[in-house]
C-alpha positions in Angstrom: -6.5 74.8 156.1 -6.8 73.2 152.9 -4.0 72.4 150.6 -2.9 74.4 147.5 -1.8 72.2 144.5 1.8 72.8 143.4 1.7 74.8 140.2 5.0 74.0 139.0 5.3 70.2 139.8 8.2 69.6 138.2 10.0 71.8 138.9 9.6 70.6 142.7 10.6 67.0 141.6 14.2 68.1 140.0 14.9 69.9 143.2 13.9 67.4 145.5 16.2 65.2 143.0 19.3 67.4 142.4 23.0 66.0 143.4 24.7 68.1 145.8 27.9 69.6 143.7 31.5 68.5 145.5 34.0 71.0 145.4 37.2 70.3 143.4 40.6 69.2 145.2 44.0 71.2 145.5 45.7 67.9 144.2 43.6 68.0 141.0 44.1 71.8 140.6 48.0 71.4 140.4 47.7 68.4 138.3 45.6 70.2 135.3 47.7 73.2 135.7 51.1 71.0 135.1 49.2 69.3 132.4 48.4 72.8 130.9 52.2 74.1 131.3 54.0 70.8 129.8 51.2 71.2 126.7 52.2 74.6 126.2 56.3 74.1 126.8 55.9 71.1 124.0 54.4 73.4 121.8 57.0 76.2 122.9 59.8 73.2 122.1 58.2 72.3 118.4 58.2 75.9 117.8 61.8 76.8 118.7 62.8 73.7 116.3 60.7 74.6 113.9 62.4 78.0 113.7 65.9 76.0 114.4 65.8 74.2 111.6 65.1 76.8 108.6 67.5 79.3 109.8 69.8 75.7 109.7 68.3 75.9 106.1 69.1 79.6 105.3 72.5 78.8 106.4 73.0 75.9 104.3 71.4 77.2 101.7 73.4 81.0 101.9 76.7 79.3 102.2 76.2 77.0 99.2 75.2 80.1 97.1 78.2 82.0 98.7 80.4 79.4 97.7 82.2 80.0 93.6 81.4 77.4 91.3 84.6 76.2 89.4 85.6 73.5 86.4 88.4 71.2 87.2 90.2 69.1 84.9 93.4 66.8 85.3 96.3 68.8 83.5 97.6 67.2 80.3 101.4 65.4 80.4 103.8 67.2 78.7 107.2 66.7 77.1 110.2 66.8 79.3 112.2 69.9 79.3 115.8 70.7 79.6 115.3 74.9 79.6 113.0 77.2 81.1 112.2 80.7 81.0 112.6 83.0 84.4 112.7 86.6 84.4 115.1 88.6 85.7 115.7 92.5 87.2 118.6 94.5 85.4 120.4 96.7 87.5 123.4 98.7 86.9 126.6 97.6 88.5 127.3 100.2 90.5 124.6 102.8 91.4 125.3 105.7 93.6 123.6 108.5 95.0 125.9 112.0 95.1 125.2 114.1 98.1 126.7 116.9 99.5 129.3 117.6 101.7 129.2 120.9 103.0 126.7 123.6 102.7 126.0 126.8 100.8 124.5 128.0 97.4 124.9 125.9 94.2 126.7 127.9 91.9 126.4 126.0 89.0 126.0 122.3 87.8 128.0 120.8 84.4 125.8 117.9 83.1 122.5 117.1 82.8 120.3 113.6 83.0 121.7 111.5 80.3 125.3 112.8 80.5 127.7 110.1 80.6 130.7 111.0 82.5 134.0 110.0 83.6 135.5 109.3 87.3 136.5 112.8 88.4 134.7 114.7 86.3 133.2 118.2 88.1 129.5 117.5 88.8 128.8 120.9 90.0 130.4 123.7 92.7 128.9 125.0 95.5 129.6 128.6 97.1 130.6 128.5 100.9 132.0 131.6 102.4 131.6 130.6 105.9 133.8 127.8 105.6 136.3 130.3 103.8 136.2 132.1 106.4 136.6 129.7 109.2 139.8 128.4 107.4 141.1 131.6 107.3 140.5 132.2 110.7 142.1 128.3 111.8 144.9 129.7 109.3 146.0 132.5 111.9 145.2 130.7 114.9 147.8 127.9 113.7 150.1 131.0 113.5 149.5 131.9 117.0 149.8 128.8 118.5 153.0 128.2 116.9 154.6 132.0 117.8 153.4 130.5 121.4 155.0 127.2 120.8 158.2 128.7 119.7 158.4 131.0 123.0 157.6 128.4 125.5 160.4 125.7 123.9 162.9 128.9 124.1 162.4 129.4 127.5 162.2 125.8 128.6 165.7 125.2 126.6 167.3 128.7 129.0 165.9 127.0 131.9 166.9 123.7 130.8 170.4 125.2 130.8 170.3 126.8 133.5 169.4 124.4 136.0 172.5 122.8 135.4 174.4 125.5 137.2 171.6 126.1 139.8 170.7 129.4 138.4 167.0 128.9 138.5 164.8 126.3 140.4 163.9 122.5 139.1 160.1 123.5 139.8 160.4 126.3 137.3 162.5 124.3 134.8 159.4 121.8 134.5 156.7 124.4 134.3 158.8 125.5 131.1 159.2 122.4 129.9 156.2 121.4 130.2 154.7 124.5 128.7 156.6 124.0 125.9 154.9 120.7 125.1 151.5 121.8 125.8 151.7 124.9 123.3 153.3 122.0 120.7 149.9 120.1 121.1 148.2 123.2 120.5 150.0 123.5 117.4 149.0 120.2 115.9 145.1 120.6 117.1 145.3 124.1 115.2 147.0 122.2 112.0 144.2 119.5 112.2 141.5 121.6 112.7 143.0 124.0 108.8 143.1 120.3 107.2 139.4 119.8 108.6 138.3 123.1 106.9 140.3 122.8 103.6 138.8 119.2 103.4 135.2 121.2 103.6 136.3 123.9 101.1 137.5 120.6 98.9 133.8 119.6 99.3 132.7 123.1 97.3 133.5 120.9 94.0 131.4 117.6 93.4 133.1 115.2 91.8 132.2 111.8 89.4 133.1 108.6 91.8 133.2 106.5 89.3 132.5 106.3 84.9 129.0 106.1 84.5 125.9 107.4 83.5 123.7 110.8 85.0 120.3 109.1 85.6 118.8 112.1 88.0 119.8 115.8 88.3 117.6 116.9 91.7 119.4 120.7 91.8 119.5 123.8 90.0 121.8 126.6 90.2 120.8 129.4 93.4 119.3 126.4 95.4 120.4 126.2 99.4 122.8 123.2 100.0 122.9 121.3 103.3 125.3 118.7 103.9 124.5 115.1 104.2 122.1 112.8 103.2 118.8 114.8 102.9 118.6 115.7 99.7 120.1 113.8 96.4 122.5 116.1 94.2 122.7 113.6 91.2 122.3 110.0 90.7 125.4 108.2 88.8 125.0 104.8 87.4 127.7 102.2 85.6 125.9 101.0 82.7 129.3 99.6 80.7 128.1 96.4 82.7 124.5 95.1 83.9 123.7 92.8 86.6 120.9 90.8 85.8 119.2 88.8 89.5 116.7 85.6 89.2 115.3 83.8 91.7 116.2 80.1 90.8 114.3 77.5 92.0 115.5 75.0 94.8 115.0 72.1 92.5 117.3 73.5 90.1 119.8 75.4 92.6 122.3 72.4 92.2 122.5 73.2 88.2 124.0 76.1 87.8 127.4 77.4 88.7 129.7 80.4 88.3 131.0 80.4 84.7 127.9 79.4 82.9 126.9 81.1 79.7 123.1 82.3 80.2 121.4 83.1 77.1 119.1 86.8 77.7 116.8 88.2 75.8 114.2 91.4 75.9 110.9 92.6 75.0 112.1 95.8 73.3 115.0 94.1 71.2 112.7 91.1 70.0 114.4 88.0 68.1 117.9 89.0 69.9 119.8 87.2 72.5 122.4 88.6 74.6 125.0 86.4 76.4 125.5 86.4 79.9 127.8 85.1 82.6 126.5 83.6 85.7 129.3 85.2 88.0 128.0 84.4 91.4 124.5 83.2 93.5 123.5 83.6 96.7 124.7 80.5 98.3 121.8 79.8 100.5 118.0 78.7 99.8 115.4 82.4 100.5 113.2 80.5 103.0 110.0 82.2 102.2 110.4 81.6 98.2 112.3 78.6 98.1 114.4 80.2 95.6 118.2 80.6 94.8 119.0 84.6 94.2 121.8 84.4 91.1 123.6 86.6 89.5 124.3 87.3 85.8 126.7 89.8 84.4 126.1 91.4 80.6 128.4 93.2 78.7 126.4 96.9 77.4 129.1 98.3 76.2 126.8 99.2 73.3 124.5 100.5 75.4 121.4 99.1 74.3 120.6 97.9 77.3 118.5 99.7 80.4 119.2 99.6 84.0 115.3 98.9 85.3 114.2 96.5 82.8 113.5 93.3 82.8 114.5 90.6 80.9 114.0 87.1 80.0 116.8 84.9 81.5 117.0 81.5 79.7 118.4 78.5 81.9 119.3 75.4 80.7 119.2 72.5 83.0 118.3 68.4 82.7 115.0 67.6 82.4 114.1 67.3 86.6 110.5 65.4 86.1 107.1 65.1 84.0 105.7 68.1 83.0 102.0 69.3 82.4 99.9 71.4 79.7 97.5 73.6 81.5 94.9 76.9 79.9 97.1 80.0 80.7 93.4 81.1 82.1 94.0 78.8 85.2 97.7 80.9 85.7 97.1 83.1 89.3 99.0 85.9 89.5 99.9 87.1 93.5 102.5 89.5 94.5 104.4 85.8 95.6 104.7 84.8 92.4 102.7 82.6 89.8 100.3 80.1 91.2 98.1 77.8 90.4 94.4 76.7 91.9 93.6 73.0 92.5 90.9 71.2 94.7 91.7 69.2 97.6 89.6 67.3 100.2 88.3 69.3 103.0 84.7 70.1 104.9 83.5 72.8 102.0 80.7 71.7 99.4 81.3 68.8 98.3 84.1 67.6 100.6 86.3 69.9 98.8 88.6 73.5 99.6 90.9 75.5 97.1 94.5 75.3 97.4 96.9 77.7 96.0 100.7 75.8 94.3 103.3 77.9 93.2 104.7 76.7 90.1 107.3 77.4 87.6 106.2 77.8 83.5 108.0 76.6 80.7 106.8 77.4 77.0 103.7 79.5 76.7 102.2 79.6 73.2 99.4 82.3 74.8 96.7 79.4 75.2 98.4 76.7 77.3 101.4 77.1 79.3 103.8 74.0 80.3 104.3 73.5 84.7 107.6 72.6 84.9 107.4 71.8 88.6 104.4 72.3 91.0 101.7 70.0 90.0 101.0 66.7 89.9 99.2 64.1 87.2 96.3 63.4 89.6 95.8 67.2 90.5 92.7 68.6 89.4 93.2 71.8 88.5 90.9 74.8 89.0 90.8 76.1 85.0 89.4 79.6 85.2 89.8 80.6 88.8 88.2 83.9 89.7 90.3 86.5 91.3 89.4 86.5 94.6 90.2 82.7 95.1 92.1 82.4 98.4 93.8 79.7 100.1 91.3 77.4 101.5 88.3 78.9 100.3 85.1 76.4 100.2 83.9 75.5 96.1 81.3 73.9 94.3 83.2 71.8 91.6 82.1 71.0 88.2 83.5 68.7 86.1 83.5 69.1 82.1 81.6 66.1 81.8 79.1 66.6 84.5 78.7 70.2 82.5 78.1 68.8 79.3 75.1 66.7 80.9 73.5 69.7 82.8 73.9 71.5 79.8 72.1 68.7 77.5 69.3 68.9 79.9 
């Protein structure tokens, strides 16, 4: 048997040659596969504060552009001042309603809105036949019960007599007797119950409490009238005298007494002053406003004067402190009263938060007003605060200077 040469010879040589492969361990398996999960959960982790970080942005970013840009400036000094300007609610002195009393149709009314009238002066008359009727009918029940009175006190007299002799029974003496003073009582409920229903039929006529003024006619003749307080016949009002009420404030509550002259004045009788007399206050501090409630008394005898109106009530007190100049832009009117808008420190934009003082004005020349009390020299007051301003609220502040610059650039 010969031998046959090896066509592919090398081929032979690698496999004679080869390494046997070693299969790979469990160990190193879970080794690559935590090496692969803590690569992964890294980049997971760079991701998540990637994304972190610009919402962080956004939010910066959205509450800095949500925030209102504002100029500040320190108010100016002013000179001190020993008046100021408060306004004040004129009311009548007295103002009544007039209501009914009883019911049934209005048959007619006698003055109109405008009217000025005097205390017992007929209003208007109102039509009520029950009541009438019922008083005639308490009329002959008072009638009865006093035929019935009269009977029993007869008898109870004959028995009272009688029973002195022994003629009749002490049992039936005292049934008499007191028959007699039951039927009396009756007597005096039927007599209380006719004054009852003539003071009703009284109430047909509607009478002027008082000398005043007809400000409000609600009725007209034919209408149904109930009793009571449901619906408003006329409204009367005493206009020979006004009260006029301010709200002082507490720093000047100790200035003003009872018997001071107070100087008044109106928009709709310009360049005239009326004189007042500061007749009473309240005698205790409102401790929402911080206020003194007074009260001033005007003579209208003229009648020039309107209950409703309001009016400018001029005080004059000793100058209680420094006063500032401020824009009459940086005035903020609230439903509490006149405020004003600084900047104080807090964690807004710029380390700074709006803050809402109520003041009190003196002279206003329509450009700048005078702060009587409220601010301070080092306050840095907002100068054209936007409406929606709120107590608190976060601001981006620019100074007048710093504005200047931006606006060179």
């Amino acid at each position: 048997m010969t031998n046959q040469p090896n066509p592919n010879p090398q081929a032979a040589n690698e496999h004679e040659t080869a390494p046997e492969q070693q299969p790979i361990s469990p160990r190193k398996a879970l080794v690559g596969v935590a090496l692969v999960l803590i690569v992964l959960a890294v980049l997971a982790g760079i991701g998540i504060l990637r994304r972190w970080n610009a919402n962080k942005v956004l939010a910066d970013m959205t509450t800095q552009l949500a925030a209102p840009t504002v100029i500040v400036a320190a108010p100016k000094p002013g000179a001190p001042v020993d008046n100021f300007v408060l306004p004040g609610n004129v009311t009548s002195y007295t103002d009544s309603p007039i209501y009914a009393r009883t019911s049934g149709y209005l048959t007619r009314w006698y003055f109109d809105i405008g009217a000025r009238v005097k205390k017992g002066a007929l209003l208007a008359e109102i039509a009520t036949p029950e009541v009438d009727q019922q008083l005639a009918q308490a009329e002959a029940d008072v009638n009865t019960a006093q035929a019935n009175a009269n009977n029993a006190r007869i008898q109870a007299d004959r028995y009272t007599g009688l029973v002195q002799s022994n003629a009749v029974s002490r049992q039936d003496t005292d049934t008499f007797v007191n028959q007699a003073t039951s039927t009396a009582a009756q007597v005096r409920s039927a007599q209380a119950n006719v004054q009852r229903l003539h003071d009703l039929q009284s109430f047909e006529k509607v009478y002027a409490p008082f000398d005043g003024v007809i400000t409000a006619r609600n009725v007209d003749t034919g209408q149904l009238i109930d009793p009571g307080a449901g619906k408003e016949l006329f409204h009367l009002q005493a206009i020979q005298t006004l009260r006029v009420f301010a709200n002082l404030p507490q720093i000047y509550s100790s200035n003003v007494k009872p018997g001071a002259k107070i100087g008044l004045t109106f928009a709709e009788h310009a360049g005239k002053v009326y004189q007042g007399t500061l007749v009473r206050t309240a005698e205790a501090i409102d401790p929402v406003s911080r206020t003194l409630l007074v009260e001033i008394d005007v003579n209208n005898s003229a009648g020039e004067l309107l209950p409703g109106s309001l009016a400018e009530v001029h005080f004059k007190t000793p100058p209680a402190g420094p006063t500032f100049i401020v824009p009459a832009a940086a005035l903020i009117f609230r439903k509490e009263g006149l405020h004003v808008g600084i900047v104080v420190k807090g964690e807004g934009i710029n380390g700074t938060v709006a803050h809402l003082v109520p003041v009190l004005i003196g002279e206003d020349d329509g450009a700048n007003v005078q702060i009587v009390t409220g601010l301070g020299g080092s306050d840095q007051v907002i100068q054209d605060p936007p409406d929606s301003l709120i107590e608190g609220e976060k601001l981006q502040v620019v100074t007048p200077a710093s504005q200047s610059s931006t606006g060179g650039k």
